[in-house]
C-alpha positions in Angstrom: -4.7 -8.2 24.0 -3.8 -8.5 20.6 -4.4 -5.0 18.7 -7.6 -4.4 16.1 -4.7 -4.0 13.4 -2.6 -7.0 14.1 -6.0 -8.9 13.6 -6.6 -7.6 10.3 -3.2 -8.2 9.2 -3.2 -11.8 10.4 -7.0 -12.4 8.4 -5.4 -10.5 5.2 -2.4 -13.0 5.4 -4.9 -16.0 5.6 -6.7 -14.9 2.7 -3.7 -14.5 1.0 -2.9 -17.8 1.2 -6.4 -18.8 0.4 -6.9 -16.9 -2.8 -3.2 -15.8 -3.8 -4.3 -14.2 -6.7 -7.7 -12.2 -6.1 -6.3 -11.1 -2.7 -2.7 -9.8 -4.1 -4.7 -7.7 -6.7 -7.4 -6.4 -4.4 -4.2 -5.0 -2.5 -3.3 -2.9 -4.5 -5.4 -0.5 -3.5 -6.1 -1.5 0.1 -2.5 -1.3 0.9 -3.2 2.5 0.6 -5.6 2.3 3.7 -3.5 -0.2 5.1 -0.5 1.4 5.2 -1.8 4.2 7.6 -2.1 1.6 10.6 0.6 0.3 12.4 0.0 -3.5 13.7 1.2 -2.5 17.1 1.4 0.8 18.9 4.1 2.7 19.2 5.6 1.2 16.0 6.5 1.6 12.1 5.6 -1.8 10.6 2.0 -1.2 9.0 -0.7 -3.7 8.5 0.2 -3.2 4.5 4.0 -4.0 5.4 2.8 -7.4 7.0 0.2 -8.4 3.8 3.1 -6.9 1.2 5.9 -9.2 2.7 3.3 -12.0 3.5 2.4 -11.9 -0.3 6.0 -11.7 -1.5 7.5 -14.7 1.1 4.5 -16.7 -0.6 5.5 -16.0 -4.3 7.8 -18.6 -5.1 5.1 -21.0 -4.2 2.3 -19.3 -5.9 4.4 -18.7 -9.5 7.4 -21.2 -9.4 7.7 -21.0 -12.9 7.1 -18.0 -13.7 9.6 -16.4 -10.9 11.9 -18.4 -12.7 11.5 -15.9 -15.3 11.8 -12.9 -13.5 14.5 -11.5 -15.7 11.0 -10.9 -18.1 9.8 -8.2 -15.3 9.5 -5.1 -17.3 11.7 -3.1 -13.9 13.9 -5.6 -13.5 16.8 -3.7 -13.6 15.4 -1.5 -11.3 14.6 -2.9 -8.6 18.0 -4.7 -8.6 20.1 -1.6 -8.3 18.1 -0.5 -5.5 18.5 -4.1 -3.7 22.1 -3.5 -4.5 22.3 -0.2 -2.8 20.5 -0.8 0.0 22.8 -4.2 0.9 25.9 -1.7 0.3 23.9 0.7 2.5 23.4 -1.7 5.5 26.9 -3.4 5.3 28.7 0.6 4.9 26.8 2.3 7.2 24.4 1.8 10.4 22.7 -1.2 9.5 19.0 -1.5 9.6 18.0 -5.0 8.2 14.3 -5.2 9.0 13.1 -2.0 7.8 15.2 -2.2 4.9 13.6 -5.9 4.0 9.8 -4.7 4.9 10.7 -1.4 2.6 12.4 -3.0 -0.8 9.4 -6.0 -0.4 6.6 -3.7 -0.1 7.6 -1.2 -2.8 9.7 -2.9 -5.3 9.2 -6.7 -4.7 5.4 -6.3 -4.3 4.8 -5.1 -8.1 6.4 -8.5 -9.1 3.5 -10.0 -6.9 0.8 -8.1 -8.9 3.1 -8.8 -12.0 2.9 -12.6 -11.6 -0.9 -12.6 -11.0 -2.2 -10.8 -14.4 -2.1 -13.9 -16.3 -5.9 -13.4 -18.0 -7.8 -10.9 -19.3 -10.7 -11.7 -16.9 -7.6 -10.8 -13.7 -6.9 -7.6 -15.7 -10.8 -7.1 -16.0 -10.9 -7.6 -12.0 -8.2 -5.1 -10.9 -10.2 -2.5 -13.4 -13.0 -2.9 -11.5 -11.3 -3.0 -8.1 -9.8 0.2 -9.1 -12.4 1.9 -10.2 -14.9 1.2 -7.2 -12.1 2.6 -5.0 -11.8 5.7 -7.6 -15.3 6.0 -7.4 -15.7 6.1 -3.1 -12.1 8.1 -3.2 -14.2 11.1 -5.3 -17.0 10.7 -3.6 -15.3 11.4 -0.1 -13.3 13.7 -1.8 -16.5 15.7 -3.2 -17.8 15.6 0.7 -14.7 17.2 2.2 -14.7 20.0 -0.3 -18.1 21.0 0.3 -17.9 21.0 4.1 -14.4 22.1 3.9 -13.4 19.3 7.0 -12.0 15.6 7.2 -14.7 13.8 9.5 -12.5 10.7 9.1 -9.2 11.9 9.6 -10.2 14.6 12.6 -11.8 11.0 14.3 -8.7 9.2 13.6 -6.2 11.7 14.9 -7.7 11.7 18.0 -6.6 7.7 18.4 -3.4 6.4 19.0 -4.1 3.2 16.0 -3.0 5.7 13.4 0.6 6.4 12.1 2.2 9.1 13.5 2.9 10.2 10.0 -0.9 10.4 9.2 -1.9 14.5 9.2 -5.1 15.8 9.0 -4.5 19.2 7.0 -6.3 22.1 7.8 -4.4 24.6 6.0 -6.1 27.2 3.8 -5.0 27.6 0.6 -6.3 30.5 -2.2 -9.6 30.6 0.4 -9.8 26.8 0.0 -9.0 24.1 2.3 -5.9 21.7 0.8 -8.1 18.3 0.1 -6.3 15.1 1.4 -9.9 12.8 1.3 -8.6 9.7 3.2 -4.9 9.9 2.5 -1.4 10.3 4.6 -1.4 14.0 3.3 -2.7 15.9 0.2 0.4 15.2 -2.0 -0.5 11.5 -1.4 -4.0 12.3 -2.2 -3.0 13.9 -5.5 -0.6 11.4 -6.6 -3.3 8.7 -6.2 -5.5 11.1 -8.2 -3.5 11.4 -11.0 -2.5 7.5 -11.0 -6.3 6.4 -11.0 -6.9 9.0 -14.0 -4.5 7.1 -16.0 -5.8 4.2 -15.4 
């Protein structure tokens, strides 16, 4: 039977290509959720990798000019020297091919995505929003777990095998406080989230 996960990646991917744009922003901060479930047990790929790569196969179709132009992107050089490095990496040492693909797409090819799909105003205006209803339930959650000092959703999920095995709920005490992680990998994820979503 095909897994809960797998489905949701395969719907994400259709919307995708249905609404390139809307769905790539709205990603952004999804992926964050997404990323905790693997499509298949027993594996690494995430339901995030699949939409990421999905979304970055389907660029060149979606932007033909403007991927044309990529020398514009403002980390260009960047994410060049890391493609770079991890070719030299795969032809020097053990090679790993697929994970190295799924991991320079989802984190430095992805941001291009996003890149190419603020054209307007009105797209910035929608990833503001986006962002800040997702700030808004992340605090809210995160306000819950600090006043009954547990992780409802995290204690449920650990108990299943459709999480990543790198998904922890914390319970470690820290200055007579439990470390806060709301619905993140760990509380160092939660906190660099935080900090990102203040700046914006």
């Amino acid at each position: 039977a095909m897994s809960a996960a797998l489905l949701v990646a395969l719907v994400y991917c259709a919307l995708i290509a249905f609404d390139y744009k809307r769905m790539v922003l709205l990603l952004v901060p999804a992926s964050l959720i997404m990323a905790m479930f693997p499509v298949l047990p027993g594996q690494s790929f995430s339901i995030s990798d699949v939409c990421t790569c999905f979304a970055v196969l389907l660029l060149p179709l979606q932007f033909p000019d403007k991927v044309k132009k990529i020398a514009d992107y403002p980390f260009f050089a960047g994410f060049i020297a890391v493609g770079i490095s991890l070719l030299i990496t795969n032809l020097m040492a053990e090679s790993h091919w697929p994970s190295s693909f799924v991991m320079f797409a989802s984190i430095y090819l992805f941001p291009v995505c996003v890149w190419n799909a603020i054209e307007t105003e009105k797209d910035l205006d929608f990833v503001f929003k986006t962002l800040t209803v997702f700030a808004v339930i992340h605090l809210l959650y995160l306000g819950t777990e600090l006043a009954i000092q547990s992780n409802p959703i995290l204690e449920s999920l650990s108990d299943t095998d459709s999480v990543s095995t790198n998904v922890w709920n914390y319970t470690e005490v820290r200055f007579g406080m439990k470390r806060l992680q709301s619905f993140f990998f760990t509380p160092m994820s939660m906190g660099v989230v935080s900090v990102s979503l203040a700046f914006l």
